[in-house]
N, C-alpha and C positions, 0 to 999 in steps of 0.2 A: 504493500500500500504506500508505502513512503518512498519507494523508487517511482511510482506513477507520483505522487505529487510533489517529485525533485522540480519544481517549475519547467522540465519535459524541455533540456537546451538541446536545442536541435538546428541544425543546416537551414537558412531559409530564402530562395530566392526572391527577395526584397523587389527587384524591379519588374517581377510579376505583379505583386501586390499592390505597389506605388504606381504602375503602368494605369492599375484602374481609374486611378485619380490625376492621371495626366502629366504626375508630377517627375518622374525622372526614368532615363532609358538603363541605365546599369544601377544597381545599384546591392552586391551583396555581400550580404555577413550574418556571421551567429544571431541569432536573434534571442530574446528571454522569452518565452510563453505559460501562459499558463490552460491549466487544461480545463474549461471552465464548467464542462460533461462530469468533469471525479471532482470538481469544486460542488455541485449539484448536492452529486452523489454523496459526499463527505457532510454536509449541512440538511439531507434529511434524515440523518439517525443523531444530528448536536440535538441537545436537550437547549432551551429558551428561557431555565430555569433561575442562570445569570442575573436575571431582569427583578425576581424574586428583593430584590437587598434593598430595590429602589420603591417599594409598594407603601404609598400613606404617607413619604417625604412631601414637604414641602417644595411647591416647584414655583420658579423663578423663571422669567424671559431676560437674557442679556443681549443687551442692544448693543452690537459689536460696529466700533469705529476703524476710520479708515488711516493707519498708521503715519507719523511718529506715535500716533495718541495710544491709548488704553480704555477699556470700556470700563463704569464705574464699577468702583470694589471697594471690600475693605480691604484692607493688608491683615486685619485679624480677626479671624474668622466671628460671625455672632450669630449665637446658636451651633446647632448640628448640623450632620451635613443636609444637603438639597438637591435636588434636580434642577441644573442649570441646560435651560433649551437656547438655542441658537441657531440660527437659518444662515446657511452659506449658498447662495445663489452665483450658480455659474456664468460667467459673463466674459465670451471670447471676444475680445475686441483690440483692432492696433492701438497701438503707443506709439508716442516719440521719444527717445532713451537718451537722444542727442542731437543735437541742431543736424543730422544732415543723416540719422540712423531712426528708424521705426522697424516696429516687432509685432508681430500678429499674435498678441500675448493669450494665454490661458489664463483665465483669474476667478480665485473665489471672492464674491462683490464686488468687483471693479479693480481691484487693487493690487500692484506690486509693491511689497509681500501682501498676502493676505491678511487679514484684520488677524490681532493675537485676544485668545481668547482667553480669559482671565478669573479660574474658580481656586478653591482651595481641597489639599487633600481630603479624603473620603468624599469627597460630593461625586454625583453622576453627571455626565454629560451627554444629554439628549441632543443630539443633531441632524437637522434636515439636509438634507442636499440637495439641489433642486436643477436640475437641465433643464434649460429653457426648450420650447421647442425652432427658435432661432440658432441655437447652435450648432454644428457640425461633427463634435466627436461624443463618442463616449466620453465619461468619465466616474471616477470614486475618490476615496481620501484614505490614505493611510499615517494614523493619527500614532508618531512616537510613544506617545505616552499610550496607549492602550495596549490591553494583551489579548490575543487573538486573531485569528482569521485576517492574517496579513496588515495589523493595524487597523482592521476595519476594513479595510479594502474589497475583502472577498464580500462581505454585507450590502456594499454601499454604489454598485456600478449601477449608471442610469444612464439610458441612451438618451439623446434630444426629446423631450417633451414627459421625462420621467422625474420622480424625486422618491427619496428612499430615506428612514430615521433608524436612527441607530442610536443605543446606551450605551456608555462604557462607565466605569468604576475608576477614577481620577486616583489611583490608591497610591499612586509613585508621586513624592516631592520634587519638584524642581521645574526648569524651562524646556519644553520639547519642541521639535519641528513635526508637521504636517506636511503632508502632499500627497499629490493625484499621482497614482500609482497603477494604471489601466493594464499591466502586462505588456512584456516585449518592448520592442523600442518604444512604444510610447510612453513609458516611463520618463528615459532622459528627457525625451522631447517634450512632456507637458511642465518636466522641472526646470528644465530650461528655458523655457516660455514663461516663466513666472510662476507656475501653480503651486507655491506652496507658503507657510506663514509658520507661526507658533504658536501654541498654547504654553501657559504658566498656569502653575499646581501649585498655588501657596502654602507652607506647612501653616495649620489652624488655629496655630498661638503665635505666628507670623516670623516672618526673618532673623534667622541670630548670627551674632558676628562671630569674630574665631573665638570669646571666648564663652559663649552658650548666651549671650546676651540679648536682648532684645532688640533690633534695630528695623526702625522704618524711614521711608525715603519721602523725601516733600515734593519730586517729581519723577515722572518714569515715563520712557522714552524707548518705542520700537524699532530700532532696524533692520532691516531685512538686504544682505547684501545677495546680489545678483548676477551670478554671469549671463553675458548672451552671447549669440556665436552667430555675428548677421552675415549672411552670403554679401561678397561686392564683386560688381559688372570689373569689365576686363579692366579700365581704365581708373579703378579704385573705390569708385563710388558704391554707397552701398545698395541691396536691390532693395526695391520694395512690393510685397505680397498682397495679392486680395482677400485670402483666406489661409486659416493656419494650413490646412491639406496641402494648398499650391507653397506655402514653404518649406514643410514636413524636409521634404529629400535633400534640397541644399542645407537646409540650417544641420543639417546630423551629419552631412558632410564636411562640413566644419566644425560640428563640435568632435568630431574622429579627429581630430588634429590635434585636443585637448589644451588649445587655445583661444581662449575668447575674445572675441573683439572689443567687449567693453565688461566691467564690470563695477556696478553704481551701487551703490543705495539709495534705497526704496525706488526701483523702478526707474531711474533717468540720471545722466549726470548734473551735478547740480540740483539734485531735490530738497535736500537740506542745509541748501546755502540762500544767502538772502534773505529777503522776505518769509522765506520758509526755514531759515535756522532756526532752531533748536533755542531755547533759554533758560536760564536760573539767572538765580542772587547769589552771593557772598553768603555762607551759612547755610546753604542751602545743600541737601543729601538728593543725588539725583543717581535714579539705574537707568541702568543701559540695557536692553537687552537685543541681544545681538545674537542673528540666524542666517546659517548657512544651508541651505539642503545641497547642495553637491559639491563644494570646494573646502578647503581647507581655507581659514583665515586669521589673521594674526589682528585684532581692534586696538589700537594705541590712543591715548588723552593728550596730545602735545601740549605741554604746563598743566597736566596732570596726573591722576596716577590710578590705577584697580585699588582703591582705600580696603573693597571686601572684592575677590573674584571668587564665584564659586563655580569651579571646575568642572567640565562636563554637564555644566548644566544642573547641576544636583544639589537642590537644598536640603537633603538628609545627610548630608558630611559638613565639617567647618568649612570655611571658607578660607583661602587664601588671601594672602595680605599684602599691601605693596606693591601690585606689580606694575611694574611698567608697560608692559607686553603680553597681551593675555592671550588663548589659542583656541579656536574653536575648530575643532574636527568636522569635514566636510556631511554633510548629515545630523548634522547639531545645532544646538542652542546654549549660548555662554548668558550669566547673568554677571556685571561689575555694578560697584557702586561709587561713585566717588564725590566727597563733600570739596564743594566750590571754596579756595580760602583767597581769590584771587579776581577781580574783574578783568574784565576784557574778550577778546574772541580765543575761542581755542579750537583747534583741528581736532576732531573726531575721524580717524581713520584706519584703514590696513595697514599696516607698518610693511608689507610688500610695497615700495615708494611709486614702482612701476605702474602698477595698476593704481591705489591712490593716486597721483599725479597725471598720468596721464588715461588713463581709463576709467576715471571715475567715482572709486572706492575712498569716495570724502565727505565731510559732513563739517558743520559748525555750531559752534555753541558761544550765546553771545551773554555774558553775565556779569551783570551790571552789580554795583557795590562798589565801595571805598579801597583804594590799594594799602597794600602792608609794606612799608618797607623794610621790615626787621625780618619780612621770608624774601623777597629779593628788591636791590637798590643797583640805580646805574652810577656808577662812582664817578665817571669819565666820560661824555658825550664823545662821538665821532669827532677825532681830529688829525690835523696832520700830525707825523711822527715826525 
């Protein structure tokens, strides 16, 4: 039974299958599959009795917002747990990622990343998922933080004009990543278009520092860093698509390179600069949470520091302390915290310089307050030597 549900990797000629859709004449390689016949088969002898833990809770609608932000919460839990519902409405639609670069994006609500959803351990999370029947692909979600049936995924596939809900048991502390996980290549290819966000699992007596302390943040701030991999015409420029379909073949021809062309947060370079930075005060405790689903990435605070990182994602361990350089592993979710002692703007970025600087992976934070000079003083203006 477990050899038939090895996700079944098999030989696929790809430019049969793409040839339907018009979109490319060669096109082959391994594929991932999955067998959706013994997916069937396997889910009608599962018992539904999982569901049983969530009967007579209290339930809750969270109105989920569309990132830097956070949907409201408290940081400490009140009362027991709940059933917390949320609707993620499917919405393929282009972007512009960069003055002269646009992306036939995949997105849950409109958004690169996707909204982060924000309960605390023990509670349920009831979620709808909803295929417009304007769209073009399947899709499902497969939710880190759950256990089972592929994160959810195997529960939750809806073709155009379907929607499917789903429980899961929020039982793990910490930040996880989400995404549409359809089988085979459309896995990279919906993660690479954008589909994916995070949820945070708050522990129920709220965040403690390294040394079992209590600590809460005066702001909290999502980003979702993003690569994309956009096809360009012979002469540099990049192309632009009608439909995810008609980009499908070139963009995974280029993400085979395992080089992206740009990589931004939240969806465009330049999202979180300007008018759209990011802010605090002097005094002020702000988290960062910070989500990769398929890259490795290194977040740095220039003039500032990870005062609490906690590693992998995981608020059932302490936190680390200090750091200058924190890491999130490609398929992850990092949470840092760091209190502001300082005005002025500071760089939020990859400490990869390459891609921050010149592809995008930057952000700003502009915070206002009184300077210190007993933590730094310029002794000497610029002058001639």
């Amino acid at each position: 039974m477990l050899k038939q549900w090895n996700l079944l990797m098999c030989e696929t000629d790809l430019s049969k299958e793409m040839a339907l859709h018009g979109m490319v004449k060669k096109f082959k390689m391994v594929s991932l599959t999955i067998s959706l016949a013994f997916l069937a088969t396997v889910l009608a002898g599962v018992s539904t009795s999982f569901a049983t833990g969530a009967a007579g809770l209290p339930r809750v609608t969270q109105e989920l917002v569309a990132p830097p932000f956070l949907p409201k919460h408290n940081q400490v839990a009140v009362g027991g747990p709940k059933v917390v519902q949320v609707r993620l409405e499917i919405v393929e639609k282009e972007i512009q990622i960069a003055p002269d670069a646009y992306v036939q994006a995949l997105t849950f609500n409109g958004s690169v990343p996707s909204p982060l959803i924000v309960v605390h351990q023990d509670d349920y999370v009831e979620f709808t998922i909803a295929n417009s029947p304007n769209n073009t692909m399947m899709h499902n979600i497969d939710l880190h933080a759950s256990s089972g049936s592929l994160g959810a995924a195997g529960l939750s596939q809806v073709n155009p004009g379907q929607e499917a809900t789903v429980r899961f048991k929020a039982n793990r502390p910490g930040v996880f990543v989400y995404h549409c996980a359809p089988g085979g290549l459309m896995i990279p290819f919906h993660v690479i278009s954008g589909m994916n966000g995070a949820i945070m699992v708050l522990p129920r007596d709220g965040l403690k520092d390294e040394k079992g302390n209590l600590v809460k943040y005066d702001r909290a701030y999502y980003v979702g860093e993003q690569d994309f991999y956009v096809p360009q015409n012979a002469d540099g420029s990049f192309k632009r698509y009608k439909s995810p379909l008609e980009a499908m073949g070139d963009t995974l021809e280029v993400a085979k390179t395992l080089h992206p062309t740009h990589v931004v947060f939240n969806g465009a370079v330049g999202a979180l600069t300007g008018d759209n930075a990011l802010t605090a005060k002097v005094g002020e405790k702000v988290l960062f949470i910070h989500s990769q689903a398929n890259r490795d990435s290194r977040p740095h605070l220039i003039g500032g520091h990870g005062d609490l990182v906690w590693n992998g994602g995981s608020f059932g361990d302490p936190p680390g302390t200090n750091y200058e350089t924190w890491f999130i592993p490609g398929g992850s979710a990092v949470a840092a915290l760091h209190e502001f002692v300082q005005p002025g703007v500071f760089v939020y970025l990859s400490h990869n310089l390459i891609e921050a600087v010149m592809m995008g992976a930057a952000s700003h934070v502009i915070v206002e307050g009184d300077w210190n000079n007993d933590l730094m003083e310029q002794i000497a203006k610029p002058h001639n030597m």
